[in-house]
mmJSON file of the N, C-alpha and C atoms, coordinates in Angstrom:
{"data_MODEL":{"atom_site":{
"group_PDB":["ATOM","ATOM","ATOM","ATOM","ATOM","ATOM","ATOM","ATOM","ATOM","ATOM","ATOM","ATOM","ATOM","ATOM","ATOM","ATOM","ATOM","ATOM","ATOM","ATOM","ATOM","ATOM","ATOM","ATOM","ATOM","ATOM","ATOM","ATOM","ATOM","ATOM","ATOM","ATOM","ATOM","ATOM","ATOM","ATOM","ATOM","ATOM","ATOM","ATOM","ATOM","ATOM","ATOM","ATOM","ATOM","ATOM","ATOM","ATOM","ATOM","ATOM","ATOM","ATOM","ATOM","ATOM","ATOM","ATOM","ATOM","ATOM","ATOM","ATOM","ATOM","ATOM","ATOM","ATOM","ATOM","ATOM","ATOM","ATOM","ATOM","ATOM","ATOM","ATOM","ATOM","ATOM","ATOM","ATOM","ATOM","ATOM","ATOM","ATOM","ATOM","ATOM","ATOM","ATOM","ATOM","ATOM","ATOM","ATOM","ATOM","ATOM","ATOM","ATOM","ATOM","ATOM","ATOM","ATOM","ATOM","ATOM","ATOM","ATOM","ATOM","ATOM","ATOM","ATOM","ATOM","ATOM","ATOM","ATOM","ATOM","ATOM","ATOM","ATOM","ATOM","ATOM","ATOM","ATOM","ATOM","ATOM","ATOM","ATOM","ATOM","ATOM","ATOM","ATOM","ATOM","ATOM","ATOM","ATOM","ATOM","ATOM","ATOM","ATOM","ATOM","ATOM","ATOM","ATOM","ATOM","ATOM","ATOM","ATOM","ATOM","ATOM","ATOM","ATOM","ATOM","ATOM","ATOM","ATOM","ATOM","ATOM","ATOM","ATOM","ATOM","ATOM","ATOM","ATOM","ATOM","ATOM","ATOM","ATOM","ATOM","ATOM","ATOM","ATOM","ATOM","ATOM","ATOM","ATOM","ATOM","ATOM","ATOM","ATOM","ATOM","ATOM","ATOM","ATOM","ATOM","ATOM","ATOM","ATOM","ATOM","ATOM","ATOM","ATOM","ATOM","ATOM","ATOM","ATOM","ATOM","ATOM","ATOM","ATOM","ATOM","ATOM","ATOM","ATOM","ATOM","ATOM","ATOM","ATOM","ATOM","ATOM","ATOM","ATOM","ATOM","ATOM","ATOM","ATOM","ATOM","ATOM","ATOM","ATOM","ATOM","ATOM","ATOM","ATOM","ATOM","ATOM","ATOM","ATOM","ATOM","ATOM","ATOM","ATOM","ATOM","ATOM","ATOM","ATOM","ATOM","ATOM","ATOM","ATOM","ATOM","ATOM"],
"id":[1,2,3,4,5,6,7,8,9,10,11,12,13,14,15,16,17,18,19,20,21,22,23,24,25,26,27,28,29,30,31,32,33,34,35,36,37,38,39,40,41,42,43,44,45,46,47,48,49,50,51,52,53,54,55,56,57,58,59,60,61,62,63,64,65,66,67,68,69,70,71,72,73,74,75,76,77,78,79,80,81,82,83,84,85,86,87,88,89,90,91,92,93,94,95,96,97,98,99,100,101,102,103,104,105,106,107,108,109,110,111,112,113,114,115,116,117,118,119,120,121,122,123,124,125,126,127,128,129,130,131,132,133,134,135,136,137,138,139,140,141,142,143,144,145,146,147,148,149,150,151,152,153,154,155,156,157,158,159,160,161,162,163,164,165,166,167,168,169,170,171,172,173,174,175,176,177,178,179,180,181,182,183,184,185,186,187,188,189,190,191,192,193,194,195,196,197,198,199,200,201,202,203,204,205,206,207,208,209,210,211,212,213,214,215,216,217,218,219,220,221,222,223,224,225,226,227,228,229,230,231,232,233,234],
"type_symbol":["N","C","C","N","C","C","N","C","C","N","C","C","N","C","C","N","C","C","N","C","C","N","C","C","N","C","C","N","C","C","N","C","C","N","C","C","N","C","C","N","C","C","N","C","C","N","C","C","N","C","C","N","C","C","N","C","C","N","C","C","N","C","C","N","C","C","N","C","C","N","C","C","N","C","C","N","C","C","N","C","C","N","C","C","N","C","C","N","C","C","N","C","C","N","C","C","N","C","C","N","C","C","N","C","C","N","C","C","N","C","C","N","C","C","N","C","C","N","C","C","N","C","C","N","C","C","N","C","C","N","C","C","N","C","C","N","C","C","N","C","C","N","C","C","N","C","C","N","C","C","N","C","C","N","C","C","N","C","C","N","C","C","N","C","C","N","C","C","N","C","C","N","C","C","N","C","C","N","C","C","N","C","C","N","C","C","N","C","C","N","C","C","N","C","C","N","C","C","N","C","C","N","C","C","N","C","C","N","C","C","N","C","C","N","C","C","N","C","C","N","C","C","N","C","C","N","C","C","N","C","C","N","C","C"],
"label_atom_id":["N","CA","C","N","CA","C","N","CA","C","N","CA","C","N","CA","C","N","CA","C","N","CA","C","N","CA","C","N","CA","C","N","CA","C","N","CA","C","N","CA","C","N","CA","C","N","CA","C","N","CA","C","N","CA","C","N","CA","C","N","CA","C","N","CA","C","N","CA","C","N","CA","C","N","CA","C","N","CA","C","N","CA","C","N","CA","C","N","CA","C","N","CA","C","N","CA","C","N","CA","C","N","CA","C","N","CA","C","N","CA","C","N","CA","C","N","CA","C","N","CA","C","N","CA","C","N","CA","C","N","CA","C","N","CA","C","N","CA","C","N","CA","C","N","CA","C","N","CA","C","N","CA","C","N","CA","C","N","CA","C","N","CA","C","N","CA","C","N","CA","C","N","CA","C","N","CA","C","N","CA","C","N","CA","C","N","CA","C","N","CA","C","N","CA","C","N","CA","C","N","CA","C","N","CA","C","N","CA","C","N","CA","C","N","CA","C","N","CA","C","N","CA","C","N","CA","C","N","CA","C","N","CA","C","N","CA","C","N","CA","C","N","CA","C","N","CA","C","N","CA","C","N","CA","C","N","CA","C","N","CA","C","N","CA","C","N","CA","C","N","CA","C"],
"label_alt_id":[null,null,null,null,null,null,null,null,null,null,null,null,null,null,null,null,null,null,null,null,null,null,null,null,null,null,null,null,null,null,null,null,null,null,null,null,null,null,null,null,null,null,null,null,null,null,null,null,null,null,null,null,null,null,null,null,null,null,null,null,null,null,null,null,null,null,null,null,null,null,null,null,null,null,null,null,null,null,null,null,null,null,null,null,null,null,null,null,null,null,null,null,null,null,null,null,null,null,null,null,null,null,null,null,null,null,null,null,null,null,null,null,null,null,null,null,null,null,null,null,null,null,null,null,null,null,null,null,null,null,null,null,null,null,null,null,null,null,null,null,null,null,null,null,null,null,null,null,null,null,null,null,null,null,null,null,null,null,null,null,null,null,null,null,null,null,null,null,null,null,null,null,null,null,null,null,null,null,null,null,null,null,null,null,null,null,null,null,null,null,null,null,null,null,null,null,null,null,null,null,null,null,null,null,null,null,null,null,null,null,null,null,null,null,null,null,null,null,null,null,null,null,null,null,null,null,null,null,null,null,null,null,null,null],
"label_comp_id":["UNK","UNK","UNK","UNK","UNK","UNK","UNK","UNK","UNK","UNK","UNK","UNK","UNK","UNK","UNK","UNK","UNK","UNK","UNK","UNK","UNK","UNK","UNK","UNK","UNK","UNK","UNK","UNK","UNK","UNK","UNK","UNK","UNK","UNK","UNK","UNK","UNK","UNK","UNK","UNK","UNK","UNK","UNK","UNK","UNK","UNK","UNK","UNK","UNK","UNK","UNK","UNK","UNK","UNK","UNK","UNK","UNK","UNK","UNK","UNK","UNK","UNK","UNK","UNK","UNK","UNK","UNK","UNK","UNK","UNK","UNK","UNK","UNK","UNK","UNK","UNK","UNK","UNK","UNK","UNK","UNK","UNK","UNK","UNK","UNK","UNK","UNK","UNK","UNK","UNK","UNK","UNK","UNK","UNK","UNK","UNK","UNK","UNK","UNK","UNK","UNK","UNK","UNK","UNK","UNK","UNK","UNK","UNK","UNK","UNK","UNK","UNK","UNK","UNK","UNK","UNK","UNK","UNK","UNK","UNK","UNK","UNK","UNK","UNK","UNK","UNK","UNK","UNK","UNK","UNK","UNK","UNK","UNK","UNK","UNK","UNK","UNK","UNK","UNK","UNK","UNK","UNK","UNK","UNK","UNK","UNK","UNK","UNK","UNK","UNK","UNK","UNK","UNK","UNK","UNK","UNK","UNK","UNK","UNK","UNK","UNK","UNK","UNK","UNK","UNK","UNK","UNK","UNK","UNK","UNK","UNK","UNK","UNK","UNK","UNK","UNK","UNK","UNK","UNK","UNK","UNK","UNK","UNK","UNK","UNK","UNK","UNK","UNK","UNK","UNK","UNK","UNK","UNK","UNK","UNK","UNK","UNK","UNK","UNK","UNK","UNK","UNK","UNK","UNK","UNK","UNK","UNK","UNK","UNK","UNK","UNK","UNK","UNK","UNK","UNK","UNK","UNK","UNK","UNK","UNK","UNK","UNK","UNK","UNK","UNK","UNK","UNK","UNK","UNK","UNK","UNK","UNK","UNK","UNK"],
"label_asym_id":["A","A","A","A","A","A","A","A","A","A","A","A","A","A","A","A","A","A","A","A","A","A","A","A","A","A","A","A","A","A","A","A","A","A","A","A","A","A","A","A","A","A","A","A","A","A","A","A","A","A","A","A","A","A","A","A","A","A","A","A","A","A","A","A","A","A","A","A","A","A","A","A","A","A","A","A","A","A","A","A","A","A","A","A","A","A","A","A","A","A","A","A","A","A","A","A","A","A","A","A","A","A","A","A","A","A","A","A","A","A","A","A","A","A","A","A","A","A","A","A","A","A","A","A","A","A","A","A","A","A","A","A","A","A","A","A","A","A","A","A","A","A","A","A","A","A","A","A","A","A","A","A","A","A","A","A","A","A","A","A","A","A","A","A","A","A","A","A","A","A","A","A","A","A","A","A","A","A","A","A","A","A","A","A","A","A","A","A","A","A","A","A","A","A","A","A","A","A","A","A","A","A","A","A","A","A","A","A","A","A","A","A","A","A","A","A","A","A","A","A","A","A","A","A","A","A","A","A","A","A","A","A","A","A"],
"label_entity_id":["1","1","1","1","1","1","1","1","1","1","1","1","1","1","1","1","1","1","1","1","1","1","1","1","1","1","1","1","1","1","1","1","1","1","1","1","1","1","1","1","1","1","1","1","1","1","1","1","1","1","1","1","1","1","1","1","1","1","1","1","1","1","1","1","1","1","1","1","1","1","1","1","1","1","1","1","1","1","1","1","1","1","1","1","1","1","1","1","1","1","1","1","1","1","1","1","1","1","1","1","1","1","1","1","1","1","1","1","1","1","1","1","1","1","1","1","1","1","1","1","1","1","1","1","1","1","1","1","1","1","1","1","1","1","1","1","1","1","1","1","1","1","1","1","1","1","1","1","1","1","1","1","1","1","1","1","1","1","1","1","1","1","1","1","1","1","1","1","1","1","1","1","1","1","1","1","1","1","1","1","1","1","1","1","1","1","1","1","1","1","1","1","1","1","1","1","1","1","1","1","1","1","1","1","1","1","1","1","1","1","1","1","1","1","1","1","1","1","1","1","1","1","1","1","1","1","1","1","1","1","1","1","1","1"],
"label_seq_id":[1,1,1,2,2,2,3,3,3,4,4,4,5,5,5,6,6,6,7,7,7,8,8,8,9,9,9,10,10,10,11,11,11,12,12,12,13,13,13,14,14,14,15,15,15,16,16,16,17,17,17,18,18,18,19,19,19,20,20,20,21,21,21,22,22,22,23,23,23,24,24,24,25,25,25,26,26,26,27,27,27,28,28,28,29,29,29,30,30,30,31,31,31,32,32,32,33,33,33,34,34,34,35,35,35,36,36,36,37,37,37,38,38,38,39,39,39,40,40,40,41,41,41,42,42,42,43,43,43,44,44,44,45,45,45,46,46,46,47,47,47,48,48,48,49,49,49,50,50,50,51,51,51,52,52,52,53,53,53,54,54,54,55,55,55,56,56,56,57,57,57,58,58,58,59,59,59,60,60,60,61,61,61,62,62,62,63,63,63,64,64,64,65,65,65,66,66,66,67,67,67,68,68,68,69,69,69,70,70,70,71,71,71,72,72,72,73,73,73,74,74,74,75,75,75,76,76,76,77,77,77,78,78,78],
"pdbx_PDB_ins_code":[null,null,null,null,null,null,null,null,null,null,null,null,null,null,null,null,null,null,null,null,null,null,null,null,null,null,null,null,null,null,null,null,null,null,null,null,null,null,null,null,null,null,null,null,null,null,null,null,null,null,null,null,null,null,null,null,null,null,null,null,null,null,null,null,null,null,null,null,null,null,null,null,null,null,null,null,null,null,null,null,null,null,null,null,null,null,null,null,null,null,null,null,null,null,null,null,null,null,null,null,null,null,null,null,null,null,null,null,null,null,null,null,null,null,null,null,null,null,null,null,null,null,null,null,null,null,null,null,null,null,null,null,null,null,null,null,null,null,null,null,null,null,null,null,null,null,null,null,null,null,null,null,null,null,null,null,null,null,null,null,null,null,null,null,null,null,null,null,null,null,null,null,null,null,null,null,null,null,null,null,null,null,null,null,null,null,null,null,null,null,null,null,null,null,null,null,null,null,null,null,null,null,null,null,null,null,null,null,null,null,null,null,null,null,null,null,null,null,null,null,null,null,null,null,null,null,null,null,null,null,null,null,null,null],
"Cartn_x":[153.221,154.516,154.826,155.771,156.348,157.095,157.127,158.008,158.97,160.179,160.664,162.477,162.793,164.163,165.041,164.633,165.753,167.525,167.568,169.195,169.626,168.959,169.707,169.025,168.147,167.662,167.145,166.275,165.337,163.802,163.702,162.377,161.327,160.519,159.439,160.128,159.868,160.429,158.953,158.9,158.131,158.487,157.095,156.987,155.761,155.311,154.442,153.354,152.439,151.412,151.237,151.543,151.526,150.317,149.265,147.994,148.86,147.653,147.999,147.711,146.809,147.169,147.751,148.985,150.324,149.562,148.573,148.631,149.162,149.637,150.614,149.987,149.835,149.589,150.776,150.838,152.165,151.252,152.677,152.177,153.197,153.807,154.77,155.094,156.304,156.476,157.49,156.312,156.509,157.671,158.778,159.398,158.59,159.047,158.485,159.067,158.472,158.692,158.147,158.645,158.24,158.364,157.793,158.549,158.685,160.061,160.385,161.075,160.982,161.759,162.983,163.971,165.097,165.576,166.06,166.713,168.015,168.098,169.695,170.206,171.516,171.613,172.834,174.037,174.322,173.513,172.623,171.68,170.799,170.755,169.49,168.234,168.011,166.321,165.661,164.597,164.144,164.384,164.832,164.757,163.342,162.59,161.534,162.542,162.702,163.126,162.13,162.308,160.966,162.11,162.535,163.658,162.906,163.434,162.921,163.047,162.884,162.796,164.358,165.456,166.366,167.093,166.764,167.886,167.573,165.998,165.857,167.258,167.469,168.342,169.658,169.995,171.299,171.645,170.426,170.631,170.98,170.355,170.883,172.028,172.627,174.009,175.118,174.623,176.173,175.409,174.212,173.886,173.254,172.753,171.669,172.648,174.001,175.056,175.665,176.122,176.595,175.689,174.326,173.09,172.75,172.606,172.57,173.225,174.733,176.16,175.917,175.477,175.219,174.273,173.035,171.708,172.44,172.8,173.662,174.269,175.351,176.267,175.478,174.378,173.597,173.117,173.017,172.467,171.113,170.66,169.254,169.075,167.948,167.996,167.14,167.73,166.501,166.297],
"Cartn_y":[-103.061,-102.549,-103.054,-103.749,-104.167,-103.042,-103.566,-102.071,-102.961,-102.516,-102.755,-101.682,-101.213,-100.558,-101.229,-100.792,-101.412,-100.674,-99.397,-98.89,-99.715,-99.326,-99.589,-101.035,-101.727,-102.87,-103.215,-102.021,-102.092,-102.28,-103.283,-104.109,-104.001,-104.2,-104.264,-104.609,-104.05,-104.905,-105.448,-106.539,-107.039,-106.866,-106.658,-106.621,-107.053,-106.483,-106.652,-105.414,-105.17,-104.343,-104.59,-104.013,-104.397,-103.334,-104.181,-103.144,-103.099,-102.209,-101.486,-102.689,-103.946,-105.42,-106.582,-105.473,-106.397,-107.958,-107.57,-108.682,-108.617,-109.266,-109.072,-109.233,-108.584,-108.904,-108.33,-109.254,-108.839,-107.64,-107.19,-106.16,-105.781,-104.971,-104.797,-103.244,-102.599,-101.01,-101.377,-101.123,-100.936,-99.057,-99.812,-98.558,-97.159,-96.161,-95.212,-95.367,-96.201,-96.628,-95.475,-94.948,-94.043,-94.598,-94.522,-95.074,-93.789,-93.197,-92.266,-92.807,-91.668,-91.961,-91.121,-91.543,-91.297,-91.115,-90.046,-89.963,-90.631,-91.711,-92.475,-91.931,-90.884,-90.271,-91.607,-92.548,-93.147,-94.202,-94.374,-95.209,-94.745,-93.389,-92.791,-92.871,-93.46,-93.985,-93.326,-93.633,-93.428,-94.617,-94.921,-95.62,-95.486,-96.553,-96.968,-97.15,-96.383,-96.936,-97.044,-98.056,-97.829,-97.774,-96.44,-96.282,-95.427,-95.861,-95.225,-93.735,-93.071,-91.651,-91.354,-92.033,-91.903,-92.305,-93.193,-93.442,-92.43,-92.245,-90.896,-89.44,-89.567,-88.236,-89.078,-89.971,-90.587,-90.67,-90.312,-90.665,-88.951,-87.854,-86.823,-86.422,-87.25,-86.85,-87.131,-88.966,-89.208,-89.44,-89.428,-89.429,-90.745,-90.784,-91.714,-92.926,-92.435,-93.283,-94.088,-93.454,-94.514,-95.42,-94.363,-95.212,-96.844,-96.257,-97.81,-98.587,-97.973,-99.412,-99.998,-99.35,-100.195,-101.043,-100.674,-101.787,-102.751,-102.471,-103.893,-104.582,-104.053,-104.739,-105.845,-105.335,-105.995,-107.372,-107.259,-107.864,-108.183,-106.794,-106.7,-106.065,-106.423,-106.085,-104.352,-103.522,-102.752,-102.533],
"Cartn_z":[93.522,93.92,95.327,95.582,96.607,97.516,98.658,99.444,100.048,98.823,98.588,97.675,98.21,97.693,96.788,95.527,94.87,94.942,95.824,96.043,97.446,98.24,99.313,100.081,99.353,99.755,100.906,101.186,102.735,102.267,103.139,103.082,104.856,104.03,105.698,106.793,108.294,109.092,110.477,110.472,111.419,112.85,113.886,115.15,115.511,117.027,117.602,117.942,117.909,118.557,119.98,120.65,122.16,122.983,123.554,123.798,125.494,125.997,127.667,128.048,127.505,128.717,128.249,126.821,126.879,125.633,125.229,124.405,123.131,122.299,121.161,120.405,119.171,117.763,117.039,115.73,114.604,114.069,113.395,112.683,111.613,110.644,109.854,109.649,109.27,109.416,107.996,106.821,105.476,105.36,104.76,104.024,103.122,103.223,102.668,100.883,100.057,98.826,98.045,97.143,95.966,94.43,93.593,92.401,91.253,91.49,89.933,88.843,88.207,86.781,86.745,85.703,86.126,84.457,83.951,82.735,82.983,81.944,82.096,80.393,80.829,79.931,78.599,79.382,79.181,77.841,78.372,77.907,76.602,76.823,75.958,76.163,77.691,77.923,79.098,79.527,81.027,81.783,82.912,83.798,84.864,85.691,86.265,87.532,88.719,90.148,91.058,91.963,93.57,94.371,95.177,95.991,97.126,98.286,99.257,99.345,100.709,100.043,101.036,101.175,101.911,100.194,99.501,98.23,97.33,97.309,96.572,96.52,97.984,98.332,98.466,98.097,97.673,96.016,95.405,93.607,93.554,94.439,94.063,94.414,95.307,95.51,94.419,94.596,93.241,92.371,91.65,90.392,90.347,88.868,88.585,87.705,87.23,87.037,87.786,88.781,89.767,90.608,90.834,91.657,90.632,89.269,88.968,88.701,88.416,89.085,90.11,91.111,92.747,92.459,91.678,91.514,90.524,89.74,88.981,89.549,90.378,91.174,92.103,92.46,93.878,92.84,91.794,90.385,90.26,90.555,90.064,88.565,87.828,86.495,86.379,85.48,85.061,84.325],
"occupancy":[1.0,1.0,1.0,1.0,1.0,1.0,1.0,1.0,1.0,1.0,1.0,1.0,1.0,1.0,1.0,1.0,1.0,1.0,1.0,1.0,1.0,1.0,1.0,1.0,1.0,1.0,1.0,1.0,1.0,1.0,1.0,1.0,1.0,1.0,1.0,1.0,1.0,1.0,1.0,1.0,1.0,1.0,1.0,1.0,1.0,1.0,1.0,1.0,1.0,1.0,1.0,1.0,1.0,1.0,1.0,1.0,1.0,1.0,1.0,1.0,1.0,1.0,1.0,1.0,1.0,1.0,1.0,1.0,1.0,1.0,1.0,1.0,1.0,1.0,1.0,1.0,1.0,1.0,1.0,1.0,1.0,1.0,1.0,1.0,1.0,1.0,1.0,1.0,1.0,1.0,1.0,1.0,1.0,1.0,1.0,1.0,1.0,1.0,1.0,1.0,1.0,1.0,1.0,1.0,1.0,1.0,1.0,1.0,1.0,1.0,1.0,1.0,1.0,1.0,1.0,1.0,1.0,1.0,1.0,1.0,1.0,1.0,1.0,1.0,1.0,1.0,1.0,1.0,1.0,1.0,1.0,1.0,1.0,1.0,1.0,1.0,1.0,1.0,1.0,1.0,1.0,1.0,1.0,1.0,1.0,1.0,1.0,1.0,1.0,1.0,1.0,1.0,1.0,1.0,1.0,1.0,1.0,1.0,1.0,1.0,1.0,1.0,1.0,1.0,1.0,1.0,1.0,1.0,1.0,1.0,1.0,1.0,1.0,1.0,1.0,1.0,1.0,1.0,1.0,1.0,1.0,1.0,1.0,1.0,1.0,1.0,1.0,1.0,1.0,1.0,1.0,1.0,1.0,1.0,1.0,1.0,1.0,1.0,1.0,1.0,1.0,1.0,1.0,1.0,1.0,1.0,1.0,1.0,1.0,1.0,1.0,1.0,1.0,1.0,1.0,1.0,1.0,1.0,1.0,1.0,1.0,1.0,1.0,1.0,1.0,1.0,1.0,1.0,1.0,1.0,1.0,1.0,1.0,1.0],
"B_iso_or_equiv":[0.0,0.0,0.0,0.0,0.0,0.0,0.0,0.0,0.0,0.0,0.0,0.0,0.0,0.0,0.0,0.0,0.0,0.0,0.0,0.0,0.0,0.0,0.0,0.0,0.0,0.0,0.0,0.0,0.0,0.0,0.0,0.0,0.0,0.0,0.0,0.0,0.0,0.0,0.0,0.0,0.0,0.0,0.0,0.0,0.0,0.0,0.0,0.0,0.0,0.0,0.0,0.0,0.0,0.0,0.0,0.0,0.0,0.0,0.0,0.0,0.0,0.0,0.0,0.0,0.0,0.0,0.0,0.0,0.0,0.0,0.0,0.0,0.0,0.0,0.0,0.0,0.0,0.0,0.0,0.0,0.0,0.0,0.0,0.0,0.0,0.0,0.0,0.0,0.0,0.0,0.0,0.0,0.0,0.0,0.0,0.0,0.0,0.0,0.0,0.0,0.0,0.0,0.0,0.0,0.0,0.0,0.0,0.0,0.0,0.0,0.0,0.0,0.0,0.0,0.0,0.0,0.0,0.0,0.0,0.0,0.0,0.0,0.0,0.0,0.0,0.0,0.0,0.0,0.0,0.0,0.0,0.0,0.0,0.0,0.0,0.0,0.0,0.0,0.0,0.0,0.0,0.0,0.0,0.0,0.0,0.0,0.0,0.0,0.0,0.0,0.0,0.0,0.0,0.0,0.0,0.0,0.0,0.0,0.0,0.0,0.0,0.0,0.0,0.0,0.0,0.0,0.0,0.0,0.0,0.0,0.0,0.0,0.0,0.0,0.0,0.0,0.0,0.0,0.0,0.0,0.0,0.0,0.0,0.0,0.0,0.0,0.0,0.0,0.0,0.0,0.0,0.0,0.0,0.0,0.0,0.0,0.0,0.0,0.0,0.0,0.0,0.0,0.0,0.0,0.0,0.0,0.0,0.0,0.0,0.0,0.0,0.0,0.0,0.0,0.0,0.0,0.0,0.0,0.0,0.0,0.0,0.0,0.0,0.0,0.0,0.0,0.0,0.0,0.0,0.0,0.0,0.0,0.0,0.0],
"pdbx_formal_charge":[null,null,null,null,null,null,null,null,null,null,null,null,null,null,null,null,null,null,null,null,null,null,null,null,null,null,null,null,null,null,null,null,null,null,null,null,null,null,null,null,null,null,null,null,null,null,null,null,null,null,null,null,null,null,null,null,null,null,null,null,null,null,null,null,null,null,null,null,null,null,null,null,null,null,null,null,null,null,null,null,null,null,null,null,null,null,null,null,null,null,null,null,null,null,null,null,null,null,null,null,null,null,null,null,null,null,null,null,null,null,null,null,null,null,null,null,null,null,null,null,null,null,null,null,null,null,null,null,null,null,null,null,null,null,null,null,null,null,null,null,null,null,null,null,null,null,null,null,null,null,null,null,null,null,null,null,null,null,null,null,null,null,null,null,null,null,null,null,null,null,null,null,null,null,null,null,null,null,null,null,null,null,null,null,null,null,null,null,null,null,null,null,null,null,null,null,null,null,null,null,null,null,null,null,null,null,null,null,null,null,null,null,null,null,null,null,null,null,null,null,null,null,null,null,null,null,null,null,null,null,null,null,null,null],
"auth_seq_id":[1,1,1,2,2,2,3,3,3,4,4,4,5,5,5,6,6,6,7,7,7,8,8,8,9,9,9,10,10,10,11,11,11,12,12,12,13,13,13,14,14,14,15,15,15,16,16,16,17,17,17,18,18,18,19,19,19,20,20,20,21,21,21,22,22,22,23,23,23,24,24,24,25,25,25,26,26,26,27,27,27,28,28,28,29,29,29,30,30,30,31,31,31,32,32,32,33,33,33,34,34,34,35,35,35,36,36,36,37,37,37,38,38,38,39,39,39,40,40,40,41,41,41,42,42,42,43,43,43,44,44,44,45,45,45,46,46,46,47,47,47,48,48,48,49,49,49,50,50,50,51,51,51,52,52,52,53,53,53,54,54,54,55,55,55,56,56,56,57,57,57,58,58,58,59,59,59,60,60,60,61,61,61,62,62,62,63,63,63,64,64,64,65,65,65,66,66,66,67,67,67,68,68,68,69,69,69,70,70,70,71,71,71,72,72,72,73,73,73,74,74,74,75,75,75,76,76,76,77,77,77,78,78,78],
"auth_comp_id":["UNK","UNK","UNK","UNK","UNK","UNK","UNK","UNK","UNK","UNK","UNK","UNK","UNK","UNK","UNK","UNK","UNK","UNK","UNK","UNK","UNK","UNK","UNK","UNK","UNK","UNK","UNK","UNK","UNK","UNK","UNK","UNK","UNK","UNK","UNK","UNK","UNK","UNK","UNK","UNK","UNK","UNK","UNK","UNK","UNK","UNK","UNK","UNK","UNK","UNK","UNK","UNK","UNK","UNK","UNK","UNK","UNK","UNK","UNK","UNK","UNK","UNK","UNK","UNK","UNK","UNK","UNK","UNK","UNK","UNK","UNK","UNK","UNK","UNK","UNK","UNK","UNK","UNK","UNK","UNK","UNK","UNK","UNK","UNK","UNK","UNK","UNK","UNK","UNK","UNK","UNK","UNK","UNK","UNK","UNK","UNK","UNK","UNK","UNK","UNK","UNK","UNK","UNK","UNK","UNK","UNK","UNK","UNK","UNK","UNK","UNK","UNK","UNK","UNK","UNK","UNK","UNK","UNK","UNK","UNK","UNK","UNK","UNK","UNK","UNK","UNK","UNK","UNK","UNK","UNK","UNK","UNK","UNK","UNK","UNK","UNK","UNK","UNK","UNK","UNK","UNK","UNK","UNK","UNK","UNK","UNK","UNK","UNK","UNK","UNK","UNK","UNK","UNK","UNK","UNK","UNK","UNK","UNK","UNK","UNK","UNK","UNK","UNK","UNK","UNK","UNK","UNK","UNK","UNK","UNK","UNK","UNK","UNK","UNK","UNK","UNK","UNK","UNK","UNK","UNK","UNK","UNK","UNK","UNK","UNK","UNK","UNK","UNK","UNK","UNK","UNK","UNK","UNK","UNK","UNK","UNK","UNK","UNK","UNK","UNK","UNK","UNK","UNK","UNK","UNK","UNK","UNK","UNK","UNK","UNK","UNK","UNK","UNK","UNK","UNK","UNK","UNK","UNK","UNK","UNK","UNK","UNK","UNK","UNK","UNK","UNK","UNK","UNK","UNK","UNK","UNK","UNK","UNK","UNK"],
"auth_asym_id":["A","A","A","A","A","A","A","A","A","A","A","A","A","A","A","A","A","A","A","A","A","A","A","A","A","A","A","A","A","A","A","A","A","A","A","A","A","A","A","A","A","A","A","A","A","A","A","A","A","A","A","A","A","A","A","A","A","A","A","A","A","A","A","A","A","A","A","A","A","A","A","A","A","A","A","A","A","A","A","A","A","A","A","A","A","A","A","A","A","A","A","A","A","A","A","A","A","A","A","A","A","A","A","A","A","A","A","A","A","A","A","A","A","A","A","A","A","A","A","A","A","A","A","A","A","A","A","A","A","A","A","A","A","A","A","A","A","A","A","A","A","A","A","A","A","A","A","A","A","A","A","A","A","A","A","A","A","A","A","A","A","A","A","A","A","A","A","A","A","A","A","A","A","A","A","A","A","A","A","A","A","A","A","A","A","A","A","A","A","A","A","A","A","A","A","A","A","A","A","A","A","A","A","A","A","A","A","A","A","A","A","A","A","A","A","A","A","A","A","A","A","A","A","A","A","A","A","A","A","A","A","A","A","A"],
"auth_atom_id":["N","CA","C","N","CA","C","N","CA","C","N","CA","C","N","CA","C","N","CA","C","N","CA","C","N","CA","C","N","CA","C","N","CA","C","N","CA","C","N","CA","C","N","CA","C","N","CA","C","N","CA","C","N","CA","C","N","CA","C","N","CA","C","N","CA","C","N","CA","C","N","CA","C","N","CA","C","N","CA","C","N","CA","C","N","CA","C","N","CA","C","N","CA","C","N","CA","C","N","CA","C","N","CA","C","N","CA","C","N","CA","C","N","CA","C","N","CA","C","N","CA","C","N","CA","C","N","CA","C","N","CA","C","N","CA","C","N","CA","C","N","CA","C","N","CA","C","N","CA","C","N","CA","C","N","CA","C","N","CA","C","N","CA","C","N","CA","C","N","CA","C","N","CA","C","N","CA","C","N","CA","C","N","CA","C","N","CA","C","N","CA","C","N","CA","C","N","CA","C","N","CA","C","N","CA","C","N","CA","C","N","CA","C","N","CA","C","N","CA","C","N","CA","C","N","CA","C","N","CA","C","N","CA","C","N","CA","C","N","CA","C","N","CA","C","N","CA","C","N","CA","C","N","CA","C","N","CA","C","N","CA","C","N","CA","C","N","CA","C","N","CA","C"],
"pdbx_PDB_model_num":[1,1,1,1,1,1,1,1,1,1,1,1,1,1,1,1,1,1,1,1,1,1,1,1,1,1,1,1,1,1,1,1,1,1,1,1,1,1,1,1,1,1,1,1,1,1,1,1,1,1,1,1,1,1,1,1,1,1,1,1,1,1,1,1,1,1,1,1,1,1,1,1,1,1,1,1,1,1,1,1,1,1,1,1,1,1,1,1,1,1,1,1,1,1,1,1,1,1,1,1,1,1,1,1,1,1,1,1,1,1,1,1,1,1,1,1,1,1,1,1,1,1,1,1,1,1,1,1,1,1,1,1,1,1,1,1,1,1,1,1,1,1,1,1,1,1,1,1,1,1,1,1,1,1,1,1,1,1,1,1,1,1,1,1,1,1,1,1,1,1,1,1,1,1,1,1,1,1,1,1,1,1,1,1,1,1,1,1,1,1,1,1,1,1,1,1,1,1,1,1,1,1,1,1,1,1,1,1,1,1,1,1,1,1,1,1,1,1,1,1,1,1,1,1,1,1,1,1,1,1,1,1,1,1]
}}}
């Protein structure tokens, strides 16, 4: 599983580790990825999402209908 959002399309973001004598190492600050399931009533099926836990509380607002018009639209498959 990639961390990776399939709603709102937030991915790792890279930096630096910076010690007290300032030497740099990379490092990465992975999204908080979850993967649920989702009754798609439209459909008759279960849906498989990995949505962060910020789209999580966006599918309960407008629904698991419109959440996956937006993932189509973006034209990802599910």
């Amino acid at each position: 599983m990639s961390a990776h959002c399939q709603l709102t399309g937030l991915k790792p973001v890279f930096g630096n580790n910076v010690s007290h004598s300032h030497r740099r190492t990379r490092r990465r600050w992975n999204p908080n990825v979850q993967q649920r399931r989702f009754w798609l009533p439209s459909e008759g099926r279960f849906v498989k999402l990995t949505l962060s836990a910020r789209a999580i509380k966006t599918v309960d607002k407008i629904g698991i209908e419109q959440a996956v018009a937006r993932i189509r639209a973006r034209g990802e498959r599910i």
